[in-house]
C-alpha positions in Angstrom: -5.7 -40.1 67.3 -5.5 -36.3 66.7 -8.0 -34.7 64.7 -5.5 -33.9 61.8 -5.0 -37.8 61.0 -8.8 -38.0 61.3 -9.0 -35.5 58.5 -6.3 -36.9 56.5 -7.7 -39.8 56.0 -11.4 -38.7 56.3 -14.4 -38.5 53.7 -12.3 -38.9 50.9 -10.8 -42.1 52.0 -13.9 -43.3 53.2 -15.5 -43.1 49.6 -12.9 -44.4 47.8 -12.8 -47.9 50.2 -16.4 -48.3 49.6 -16.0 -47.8 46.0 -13.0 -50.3 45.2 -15.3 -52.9 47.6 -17.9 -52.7 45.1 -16.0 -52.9 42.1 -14.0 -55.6 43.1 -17.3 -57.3 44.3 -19.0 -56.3 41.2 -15.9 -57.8 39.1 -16.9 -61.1 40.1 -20.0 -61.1 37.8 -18.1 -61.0 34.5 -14.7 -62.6 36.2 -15.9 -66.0 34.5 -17.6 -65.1 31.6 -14.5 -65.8 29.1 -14.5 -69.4 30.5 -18.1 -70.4 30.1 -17.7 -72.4 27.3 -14.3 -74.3 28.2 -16.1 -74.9 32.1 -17.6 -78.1 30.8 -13.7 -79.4 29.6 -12.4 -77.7 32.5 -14.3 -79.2 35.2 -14.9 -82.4 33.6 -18.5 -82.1 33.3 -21.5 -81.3 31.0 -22.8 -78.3 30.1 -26.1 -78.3 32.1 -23.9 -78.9 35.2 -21.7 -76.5 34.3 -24.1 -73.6 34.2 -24.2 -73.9 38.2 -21.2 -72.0 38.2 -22.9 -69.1 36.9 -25.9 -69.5 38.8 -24.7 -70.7 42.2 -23.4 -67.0 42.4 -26.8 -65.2 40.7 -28.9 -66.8 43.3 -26.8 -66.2 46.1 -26.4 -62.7 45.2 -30.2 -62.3 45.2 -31.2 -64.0 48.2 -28.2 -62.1 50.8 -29.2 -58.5 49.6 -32.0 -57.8 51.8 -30.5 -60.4 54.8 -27.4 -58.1 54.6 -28.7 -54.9 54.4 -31.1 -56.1 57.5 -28.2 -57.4 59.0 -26.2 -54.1 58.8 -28.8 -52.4 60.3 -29.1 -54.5 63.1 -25.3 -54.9 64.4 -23.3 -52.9 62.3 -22.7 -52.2 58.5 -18.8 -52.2 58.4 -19.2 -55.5 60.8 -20.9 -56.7 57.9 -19.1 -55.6 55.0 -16.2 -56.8 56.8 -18.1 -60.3 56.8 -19.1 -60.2 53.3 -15.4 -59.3 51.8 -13.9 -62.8 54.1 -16.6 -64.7 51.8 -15.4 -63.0 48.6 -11.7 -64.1 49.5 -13.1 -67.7 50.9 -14.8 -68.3 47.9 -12.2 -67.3 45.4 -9.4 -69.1 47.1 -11.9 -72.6 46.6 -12.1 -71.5 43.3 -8.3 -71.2 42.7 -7.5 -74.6 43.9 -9.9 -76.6 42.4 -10.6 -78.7 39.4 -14.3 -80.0 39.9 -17.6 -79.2 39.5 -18.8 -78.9 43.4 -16.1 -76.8 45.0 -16.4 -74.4 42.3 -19.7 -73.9 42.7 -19.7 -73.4 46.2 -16.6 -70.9 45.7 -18.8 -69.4 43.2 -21.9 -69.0 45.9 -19.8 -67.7 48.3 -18.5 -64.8 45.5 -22.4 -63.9 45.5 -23.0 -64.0 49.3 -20.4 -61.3 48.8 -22.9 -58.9 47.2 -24.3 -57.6 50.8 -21.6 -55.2 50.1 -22.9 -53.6 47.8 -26.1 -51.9 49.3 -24.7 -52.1 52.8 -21.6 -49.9 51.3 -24.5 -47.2 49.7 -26.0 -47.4 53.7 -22.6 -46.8 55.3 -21.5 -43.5 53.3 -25.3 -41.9 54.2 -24.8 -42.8 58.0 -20.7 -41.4 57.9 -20.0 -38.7 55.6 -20.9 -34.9 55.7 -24.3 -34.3 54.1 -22.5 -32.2 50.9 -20.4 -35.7 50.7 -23.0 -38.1 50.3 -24.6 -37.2 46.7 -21.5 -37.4 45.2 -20.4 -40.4 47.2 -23.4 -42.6 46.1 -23.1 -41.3 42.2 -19.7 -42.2 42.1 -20.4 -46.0 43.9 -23.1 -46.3 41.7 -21.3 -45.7 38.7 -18.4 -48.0 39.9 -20.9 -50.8 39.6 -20.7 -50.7 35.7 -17.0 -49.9 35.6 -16.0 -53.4 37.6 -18.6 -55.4 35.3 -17.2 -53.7 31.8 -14.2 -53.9 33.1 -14.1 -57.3 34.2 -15.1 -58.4 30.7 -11.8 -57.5 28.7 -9.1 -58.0 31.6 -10.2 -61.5 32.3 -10.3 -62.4 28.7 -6.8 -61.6 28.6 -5.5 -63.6 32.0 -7.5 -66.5 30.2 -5.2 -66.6 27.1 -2.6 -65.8 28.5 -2.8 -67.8 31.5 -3.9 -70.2 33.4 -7.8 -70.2 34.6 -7.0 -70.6 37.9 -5.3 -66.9 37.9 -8.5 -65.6 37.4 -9.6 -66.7 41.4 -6.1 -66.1 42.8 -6.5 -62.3 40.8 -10.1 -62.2 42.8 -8.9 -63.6 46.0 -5.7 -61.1 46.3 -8.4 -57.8 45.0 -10.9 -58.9 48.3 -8.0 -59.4 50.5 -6.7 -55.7 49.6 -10.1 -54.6 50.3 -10.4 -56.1 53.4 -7.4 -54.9 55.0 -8.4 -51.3 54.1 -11.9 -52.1 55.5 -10.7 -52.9 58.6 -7.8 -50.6 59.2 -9.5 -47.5 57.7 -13.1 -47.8 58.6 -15.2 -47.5 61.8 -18.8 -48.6 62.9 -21.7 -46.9 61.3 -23.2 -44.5 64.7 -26.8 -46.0 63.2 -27.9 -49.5 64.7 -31.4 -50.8 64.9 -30.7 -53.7 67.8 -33.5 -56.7 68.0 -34.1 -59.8 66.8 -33.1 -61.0 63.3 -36.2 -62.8 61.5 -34.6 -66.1 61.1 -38.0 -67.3 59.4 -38.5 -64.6 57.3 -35.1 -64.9 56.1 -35.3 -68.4 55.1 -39.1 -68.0 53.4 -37.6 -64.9 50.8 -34.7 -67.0 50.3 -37.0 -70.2 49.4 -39.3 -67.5 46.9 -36.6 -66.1 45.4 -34.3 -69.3 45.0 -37.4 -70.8 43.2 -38.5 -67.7 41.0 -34.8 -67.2 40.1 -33.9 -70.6 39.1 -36.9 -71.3 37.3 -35.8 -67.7 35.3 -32.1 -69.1 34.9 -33.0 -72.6 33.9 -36.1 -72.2 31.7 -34.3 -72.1 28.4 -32.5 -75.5 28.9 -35.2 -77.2 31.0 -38.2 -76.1 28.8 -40.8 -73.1 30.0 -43.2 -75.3 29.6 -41.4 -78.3 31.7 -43.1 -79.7 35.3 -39.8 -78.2 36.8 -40.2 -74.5 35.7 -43.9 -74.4 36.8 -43.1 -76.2 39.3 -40.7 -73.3 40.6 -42.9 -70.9 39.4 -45.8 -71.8 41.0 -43.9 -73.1 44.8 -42.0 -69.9 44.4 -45.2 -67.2 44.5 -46.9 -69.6 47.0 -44.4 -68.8 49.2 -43.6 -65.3 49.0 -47.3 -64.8 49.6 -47.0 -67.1 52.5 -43.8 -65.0 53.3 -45.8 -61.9 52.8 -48.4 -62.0 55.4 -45.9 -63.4 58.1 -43.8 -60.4 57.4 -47.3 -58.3 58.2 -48.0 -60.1 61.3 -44.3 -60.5 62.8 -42.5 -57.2 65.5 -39.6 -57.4 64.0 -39.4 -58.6 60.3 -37.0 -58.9 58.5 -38.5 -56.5 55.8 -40.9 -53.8 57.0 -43.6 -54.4 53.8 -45.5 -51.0 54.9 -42.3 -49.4 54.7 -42.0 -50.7 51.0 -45.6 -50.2 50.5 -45.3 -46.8 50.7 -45.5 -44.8 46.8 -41.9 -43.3 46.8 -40.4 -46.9 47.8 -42.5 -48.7 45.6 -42.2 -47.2 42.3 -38.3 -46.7 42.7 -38.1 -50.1 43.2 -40.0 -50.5 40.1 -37.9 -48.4 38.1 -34.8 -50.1 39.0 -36.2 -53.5 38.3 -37.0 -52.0 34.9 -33.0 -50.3 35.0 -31.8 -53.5 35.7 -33.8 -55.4 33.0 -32.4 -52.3 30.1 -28.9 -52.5 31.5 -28.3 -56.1 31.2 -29.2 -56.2 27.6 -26.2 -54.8 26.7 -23.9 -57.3 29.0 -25.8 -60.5 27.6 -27.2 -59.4 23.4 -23.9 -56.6 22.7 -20.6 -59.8 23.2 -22.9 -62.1 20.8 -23.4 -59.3 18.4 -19.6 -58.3 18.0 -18.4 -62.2 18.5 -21.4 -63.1 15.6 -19.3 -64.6 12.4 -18.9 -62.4 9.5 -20.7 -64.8 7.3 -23.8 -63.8 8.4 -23.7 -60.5 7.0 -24.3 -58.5 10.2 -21.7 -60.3 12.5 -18.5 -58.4 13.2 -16.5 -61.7 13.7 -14.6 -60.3 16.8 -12.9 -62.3 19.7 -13.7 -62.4 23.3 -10.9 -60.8 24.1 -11.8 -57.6 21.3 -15.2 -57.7 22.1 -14.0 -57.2 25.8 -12.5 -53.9 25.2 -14.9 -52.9 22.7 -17.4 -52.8 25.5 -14.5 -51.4 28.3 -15.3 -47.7 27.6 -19.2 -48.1 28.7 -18.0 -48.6 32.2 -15.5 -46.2 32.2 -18.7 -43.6 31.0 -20.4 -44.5 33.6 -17.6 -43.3 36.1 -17.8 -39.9 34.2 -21.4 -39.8 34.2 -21.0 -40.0 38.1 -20.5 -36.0 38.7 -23.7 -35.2 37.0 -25.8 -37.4 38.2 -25.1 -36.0 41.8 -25.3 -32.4 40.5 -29.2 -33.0 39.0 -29.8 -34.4 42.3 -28.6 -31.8 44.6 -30.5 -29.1 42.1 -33.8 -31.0 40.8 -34.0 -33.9 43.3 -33.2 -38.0 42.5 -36.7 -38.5 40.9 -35.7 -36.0 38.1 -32.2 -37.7 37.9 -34.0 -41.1 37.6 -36.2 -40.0 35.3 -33.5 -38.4 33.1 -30.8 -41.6 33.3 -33.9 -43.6 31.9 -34.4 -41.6 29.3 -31.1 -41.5 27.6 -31.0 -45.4 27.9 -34.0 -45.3 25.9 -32.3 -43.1 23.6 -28.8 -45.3 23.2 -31.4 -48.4 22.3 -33.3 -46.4 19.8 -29.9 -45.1 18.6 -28.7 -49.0 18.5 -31.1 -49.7 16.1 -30.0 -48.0 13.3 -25.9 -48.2 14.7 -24.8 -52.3 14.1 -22.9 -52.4 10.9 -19.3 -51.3 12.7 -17.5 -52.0 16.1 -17.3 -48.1 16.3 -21.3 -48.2 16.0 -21.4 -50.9 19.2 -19.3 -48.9 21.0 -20.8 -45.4 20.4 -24.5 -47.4 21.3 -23.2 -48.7 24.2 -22.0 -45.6 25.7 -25.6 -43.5 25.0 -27.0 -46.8 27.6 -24.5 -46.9 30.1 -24.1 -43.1 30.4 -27.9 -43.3 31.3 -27.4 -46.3 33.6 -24.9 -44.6 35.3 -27.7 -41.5 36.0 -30.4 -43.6 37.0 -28.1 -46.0 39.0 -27.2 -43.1 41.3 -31.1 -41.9 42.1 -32.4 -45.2 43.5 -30.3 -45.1 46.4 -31.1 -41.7 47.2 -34.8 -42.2 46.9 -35.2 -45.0 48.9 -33.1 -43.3 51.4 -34.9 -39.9 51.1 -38.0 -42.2 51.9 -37.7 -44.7 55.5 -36.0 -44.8 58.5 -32.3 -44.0 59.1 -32.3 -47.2 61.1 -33.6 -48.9 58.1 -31.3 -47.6 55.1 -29.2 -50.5 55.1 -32.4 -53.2 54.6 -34.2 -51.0 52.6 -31.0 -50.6 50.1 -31.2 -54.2 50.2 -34.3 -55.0 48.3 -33.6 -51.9 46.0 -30.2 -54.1 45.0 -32.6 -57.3 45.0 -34.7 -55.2 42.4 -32.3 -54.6 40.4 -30.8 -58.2 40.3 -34.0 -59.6 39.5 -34.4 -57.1 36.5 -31.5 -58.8 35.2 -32.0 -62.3 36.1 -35.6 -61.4 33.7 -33.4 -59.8 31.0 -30.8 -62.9 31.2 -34.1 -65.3 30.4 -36.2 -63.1 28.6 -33.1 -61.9 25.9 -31.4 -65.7 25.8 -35.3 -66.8 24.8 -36.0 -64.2 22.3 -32.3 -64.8 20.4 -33.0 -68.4 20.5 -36.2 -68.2 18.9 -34.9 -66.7 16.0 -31.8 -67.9 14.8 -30.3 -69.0 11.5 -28.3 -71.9 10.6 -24.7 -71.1 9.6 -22.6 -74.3 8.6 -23.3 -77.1 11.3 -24.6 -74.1 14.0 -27.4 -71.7 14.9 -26.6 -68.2 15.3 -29.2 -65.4 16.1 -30.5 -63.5 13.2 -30.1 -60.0 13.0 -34.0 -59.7 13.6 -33.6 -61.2 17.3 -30.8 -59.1 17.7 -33.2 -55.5 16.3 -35.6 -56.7 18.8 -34.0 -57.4 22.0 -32.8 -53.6 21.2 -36.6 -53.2 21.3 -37.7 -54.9 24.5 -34.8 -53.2 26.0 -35.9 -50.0 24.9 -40.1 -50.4 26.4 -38.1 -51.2 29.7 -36.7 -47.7 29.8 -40.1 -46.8 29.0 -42.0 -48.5 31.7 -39.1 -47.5 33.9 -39.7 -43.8 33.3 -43.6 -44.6 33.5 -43.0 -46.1 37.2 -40.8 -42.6 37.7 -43.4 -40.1 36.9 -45.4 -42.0 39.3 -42.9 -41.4 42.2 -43.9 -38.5 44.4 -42.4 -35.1 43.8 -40.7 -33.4 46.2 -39.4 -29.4 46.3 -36.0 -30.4 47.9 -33.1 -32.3 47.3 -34.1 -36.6 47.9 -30.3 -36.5 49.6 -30.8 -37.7 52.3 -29.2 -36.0 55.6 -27.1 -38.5 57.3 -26.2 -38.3 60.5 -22.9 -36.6 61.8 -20.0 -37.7 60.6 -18.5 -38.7 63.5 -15.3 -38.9 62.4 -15.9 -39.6 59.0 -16.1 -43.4 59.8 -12.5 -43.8 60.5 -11.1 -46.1 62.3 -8.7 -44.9 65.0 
């Protein structure tokens, strides 16, 4: 291959591969929100079963973060991302054929063993592009993350009424095949491998904490918080992760290096994204109920899915914008003030929100002010927690960043579904949330941001640039 084609189809390309990966990855979050409430009909089922389908993908996502980012450092990051996008495809093909409870969910778990792509993709731009590349590169996939879920929302709403359900996996199924065939053609190994031995054990003790903690979260509302199940979870699920915790101490090669995440820089990022995650997701889960909310009730806007879909569409498309300055405060103040600043203005778009709810054009403006500051903050983790371990450890370390952030919203998910169901208002034969519950999930959202930019100022300063140097392109990661 002559150096010209290498060029050609060099930095650039690379980004923008990694980027329609994760935003295809990221599109099957919101893919099946518009059918949640017809999945019991469709699948011939109850509702409690139902719900699998929703978190058969949550927990899978959460568990094959850090085993896929530990993985890509260990025998390759395209290798795995390659791996990741077959499952996506796998997984949405089940889905497409079928018409019962089981295979969807397992299509539906192997859409969220997908997510490896996500922080292994972040990894894989710091290891191939030019150092004045990567910034940008990790704002703009960042930012992408928000643009496939917003997205997502209103252009699956419309397949569903205007089409079958099924189109909605065979739409998925074709978007991870496209990716895959770029992935493969376009893309080269990462030069960065950290060979040894994967911690089989270790893998399976965070999966067993996590699964436990998560589902616990997920299914405390319809089980009871209360209920021998839930504490059940609760309880086996820290037991474990303590147990998990020392073994990851005491093994050569674990599967996460605790010391490593120990350290202040990693800890406290990982902090603030938790708390991210937790202020972002309030808008995905409290903003459709609020614009679908009957007019009757005097605050409700009385919207469709399908309206309340594209209501929300322009927050994602903000946070693409957003992108370029996040990578420019980096490159002149460093990530930690870029953090600091993308948690701030959500704080600001929740304050706003409270006094903004009487109009769709009020929603929309409200959810703009939060996602522009997701889209800020977004970008920083990734280049703090790479400013901060081992290049043979970007990949893993990315991973429990991601995990961080999943779990914040896995929290907001339970802790926003509890608060709106503990104070509604009856409405004909129904319970809506009151406008109150509404007002105060803006509130919890908003001492998230705070907390998040608490854990911030507590990250160490630094006088350069967190962007990290990656090593030499080497091609730019092209495939020849």
């Amino acid at each position: 291959m002559s150096t010209r084609t290498v060029r050609t189809v060099g930095p650039g390309a690379v980004t923008t591969v990694i980027t329609l990966s994760c935003v295809v990855i990221s599109l099957m979050q919101t893919f099946i929100v518009p059918i949640i409430p017809m999945l019991p009909r469709l699948l011939s089922t109850d509702a409690s079963n139902a719900s699998w389908a929703i978190t058969a993908t949550l927990l899978a996502a959460a568990v094959v973060t850090p085993i896929a980012g530990r993985l890509g450092d260990m025998y390759g990051k395209r290798r795995v991302i390659v791996a990741s996008l077959v499952l996506v495809v796998a997984g949405s093909l089940l889905c497409a054929v079928s018409d019962s409870l089981i295979p969807v969910i397992t299509g539906r778990a192997l859409q969220g063993l997908a997510t490896g792509v996500i922080p292994v993709g972040i990894s894989f731009l710091r290891d191939v592009l030019p150092a004045e590349r990567v910034g940008g590169a990790i704002a703009l996939v960042s930012a992408a993350l928000g643009v496939g879920g917003a997205v997502g929302l209103p252009a699956s709403a419309a397949i569903v009424q205007y089409a079958d359900w099924h189109v909605l996996f065979w739409v998925a199924a074709v978007l991870g095949a496209i990716c895959l065939v770029l992935v493969t053609t376009l893309l080269r190994e990462s030069p960065n491998q950290s060979p040894g031995r994967f911690d089989l054990l270790g893998a399976a003790g965070l999966a067993a904490g996590l699964v436990c903690l998560l589902l616990a979260a997920t299914k405390g509302g319809s089980w009871g918080w209360t209920s021998g199940p839930v504490v059940g979870l609760v309880l086996g699920g820290l037991v474990v992760l303590l147990l998990w915790g020392v073994y990851e101490l005491r093994v050569a090669q674990p599967l996460v290096d605790l010391r490593v995440t120990a350290r202040r820089p990693v800890l406290f990022t990982n902090l603030a994204s938790l708390m991210v995650g937790f202020a972002m997701y309030a808008t995905s889960l409290v903003l459709p109920q609020l614009l679908q909310s009957p007019s009757a009730t005097g605050y409700g806007l009385g919207q469709s899915v399908l309206a309340a879909g594209l209501a929300l569409a322009p927050s994602g498309l903000v946070m693409m914008a957003f992108a370029p300055l996040s990578a420019r405060i980096t490159a002149r103040h460093g990530a930690r003030v870029t953090l600091l600043t993308g948690l701030c203005v959500i704080g600001v778009g929740y304050g706003v929100g409270l006094g903004l709810m009487a109009e769709v054009w009020q929603i929309i403006v409200m959810s703009m002010i939060v996602s522009a500051g997701v889209g800020i903050a977004y970008a920083a983790s990734p280049a703090l927690i790479m400013g901060s371990v081992p290049v043979t450890e970007t990949a893993s370390a990315n991973g429990i960043n991601s995990l961080m952030r999943s779990i914040g919203t896995s929290s907001s998910s339970a802790v926003m579904a509890a608060m709106l169901a503990g104070m509604t208002m009856q409405l004909g034969p129904v319970s809506v949330p009151t406008e109150h519950g509404f007002r105060m999930t803006y509130v919890v959202a908003m001492l998230a941001a705070v907390v998040g930019i608490v854990f911030t100022l507590l990250i160490p300063r630094v006088r350069r640039s967190t962007t990290p140097d990656p090593a030499p392109a080497a091609a730019a990661g092209v495939a020849r």
